[in-house]
C-alpha positions, 0 to 999 in steps of 0.5 A, a space after each residue: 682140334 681133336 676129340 678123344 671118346 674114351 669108353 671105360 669104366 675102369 681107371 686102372 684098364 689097359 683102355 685107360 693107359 692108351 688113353 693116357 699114352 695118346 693123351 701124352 703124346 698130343 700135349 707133347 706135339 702141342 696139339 689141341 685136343 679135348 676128351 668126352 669120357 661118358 663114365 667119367 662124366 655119369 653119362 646116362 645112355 639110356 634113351 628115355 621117353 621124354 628124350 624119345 620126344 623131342 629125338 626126331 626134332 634133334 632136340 635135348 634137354 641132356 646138357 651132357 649131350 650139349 657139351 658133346 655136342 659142341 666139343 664133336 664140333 669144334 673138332 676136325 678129327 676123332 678118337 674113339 677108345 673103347 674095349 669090344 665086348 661080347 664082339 661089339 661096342 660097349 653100351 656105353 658108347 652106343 648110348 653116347 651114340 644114341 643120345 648124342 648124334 641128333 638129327 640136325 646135329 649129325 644127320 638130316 633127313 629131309 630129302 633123304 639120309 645125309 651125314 652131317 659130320 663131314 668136317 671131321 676129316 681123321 677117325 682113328 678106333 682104338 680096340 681091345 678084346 680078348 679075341 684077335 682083329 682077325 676072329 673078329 673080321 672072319 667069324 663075328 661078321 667084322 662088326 667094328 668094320 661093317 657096321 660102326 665105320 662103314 655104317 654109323 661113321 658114314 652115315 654121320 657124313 665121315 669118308 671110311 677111306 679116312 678111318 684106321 682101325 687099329 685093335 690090340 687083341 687077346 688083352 687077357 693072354 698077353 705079356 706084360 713086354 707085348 702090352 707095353 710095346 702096344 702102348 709105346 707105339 701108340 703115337 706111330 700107330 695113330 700117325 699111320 693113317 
C-alpha cells in the first residue's frame, strides 16, 4: 500500500492539484493507497513538554500520531507532497516529522542508531517552489537532497538509491500550458523511479 503525505494549507494550490491528479491516477490502476493530510486533519506540530516526556520512550498520547503511525505501517511505499519554503520543509511536515517518527515506531537506539522503516521499499518527494531544483542544489546546500533524504529518510532505515525526487520549480512565474503539462505527467513522472 501507499501513503501519501500531503502538507498544505490551501485546497486551491498547485500542491493540492498534484495531490488530486496522483490521487486520480492510483484509483484508476486500482492501487491501495491512504493520504495523511496534517492541515486537513488539525494536526498540531508542535512538540510540547508533555509530548517531550514520554518522546525518548517513543510513546504518544497524540491518536493523530497513532493513526499515522499505523497507516506509515501498513504502507511499503510514500508519497511526500509539499511546497519548500524559505529553501526548506514547511513547518508542518517537520512537525509531523518530529511528532510522528518515534523511537520504537521509526527508529531505535539501543545499541546505536538503526532505521526502522526499511519495509518501506519506494519514496517519491514531490516539490514546488519559487526557485528552481538546480539554485536549490547549487546555492541553498541542496537541502531536500542532503538533508531529508540522505539524512531523515536514511536514518528511518529507507535506501536513497530507492527515493526520486521530482521538483516543479518557479511556480509563481510559470504559464498556465507549463502547470498543466507538469500535472499531466505526473503518473509518468512518479513511475519513473
Amino acid at each position: 500500500m501507499k501513503t501519501i503525505i500531503y502538507t498544505h494549507p490551501y485546497v486551491g494550490s498547485f500542491n493540492h492539484e498534484i495531490l488530486n491528479r496522483l490521487s486520480n491516477s492510483f484509483s484508476k490502476n486500482d492501487e491501495e493507497f491512504e493520504i495523511i493530510d496534517p492541515y486537513s486533519d488539525n494536526f498540531n506540530p508542535i512538540l510540547s513538554e508533555k509530548d517531550l516526556a514520554k518522546y525518548s520512550q517513543g510513546e504518544t498520547d497524540d491518536e493523530l500520531v497513532k493513526r499515522y503511525q499505523r497507516k506509515i505501517a501498513a504502507s511499503d511505499e510514500l508519497v511526500f507532497i509539499f511546497p519548500i519554503w524559505w529553501q526548506n520543509l514547511p513547518a508542518m511536515l517537520k512537525g509531523f516529522l518530529d511528532k510522528t517518527m518515534l523511537n520504537g515506531f521509526a527508529y531505535n537506539e539501543d545499541n546505536g542508531w538503526k532505521g526502522l522503516l526499511t519495509y518501506i521499499k519506494k519514496v517519491t518527494v514531490i516539490t514546488t517552489s519559487t526557485v528552481t531544483k538546480e539554485y536549490l542544489e547549487k546555492d541553498c546546500g541542496d537541502p531536500i537532497e542532503n538533508v531529508f533524504i540522505n539524512r531523515t529518510l536514511v536514518d528511518l532505515g529507507i535506501e536513497a538509491k530507492n527515493v526520486n525526487w521530482i521538483h516543479f520549480g518557479q511556480v509563481n512565474k510559470t504559464s498556465d500550458e507549463a502547470r498543466e503539462e507538469f500535472l499531466d505527467n505526473i503518473p509518468e513522472l512518479y513511475n519513473n523511479k
